[in-house]
N, C-alpha and C positions, 0 to 999 in steps of 0.2 A: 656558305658553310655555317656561320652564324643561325640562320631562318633553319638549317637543317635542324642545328645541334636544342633551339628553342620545341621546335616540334618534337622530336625526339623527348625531350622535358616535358612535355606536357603531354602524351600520351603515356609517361612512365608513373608523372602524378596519377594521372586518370584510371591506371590501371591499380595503383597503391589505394587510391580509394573507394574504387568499387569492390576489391580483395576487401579490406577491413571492412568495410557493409557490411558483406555475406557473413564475415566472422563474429560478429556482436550479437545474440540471439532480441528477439524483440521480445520485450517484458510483455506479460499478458494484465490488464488491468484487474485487479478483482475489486468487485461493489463491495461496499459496507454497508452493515442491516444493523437494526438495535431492533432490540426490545425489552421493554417493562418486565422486571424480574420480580421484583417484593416493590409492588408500589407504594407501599406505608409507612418503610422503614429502612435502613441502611446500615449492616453491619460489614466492614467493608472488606474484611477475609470471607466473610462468606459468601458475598457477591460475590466478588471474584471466585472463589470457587465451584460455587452453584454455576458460575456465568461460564468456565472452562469444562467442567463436566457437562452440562447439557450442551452447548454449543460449539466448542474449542473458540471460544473467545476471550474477548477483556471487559468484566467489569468496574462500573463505577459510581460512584455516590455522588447523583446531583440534587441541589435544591429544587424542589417543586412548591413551597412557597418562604416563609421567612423563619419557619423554625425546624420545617422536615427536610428527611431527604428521601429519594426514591432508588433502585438496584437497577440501572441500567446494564442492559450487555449489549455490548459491539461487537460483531460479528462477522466473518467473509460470507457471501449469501451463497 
């Protein structure tokens, strides 16, 4: 009776967890692209908006050496 009532358990798990599998949709990954937007300068509202109108992304102002900055945008590719 016991060995029944365990088996019985463990095929009721087994059926709870391949149910919730199927129910979880699998995330699709998407890549990230940049690209050089105003490579001489960084004003950083208009990055970002130059970087959401041509691309629907996000930009941002990094250093390229110790006193400039350059208009990156990141992107879904």
């Amino acid at each position: 009776m016991a060995k029944s009532s365990a088996v019985s358990f463990l095929i009721l798990i087994l059926i709870v967890f391949l149910s919730a599998k199927k129910m979880v949709p699998m995330a699709e990954a998407q890549k990230a692209c940049s690209m050089i937007l105003i490579p001489d300068s960084c004003n950083l509202p208009i990055c970002r908006g130059r970087c959401f109108r041509m691309l629907r992304g996000f930009g941002a102002c990094i250093p390229y050496d110790e006193t400039s900055f350059q208009c990156i945008c990141v992107y879904s590719c």
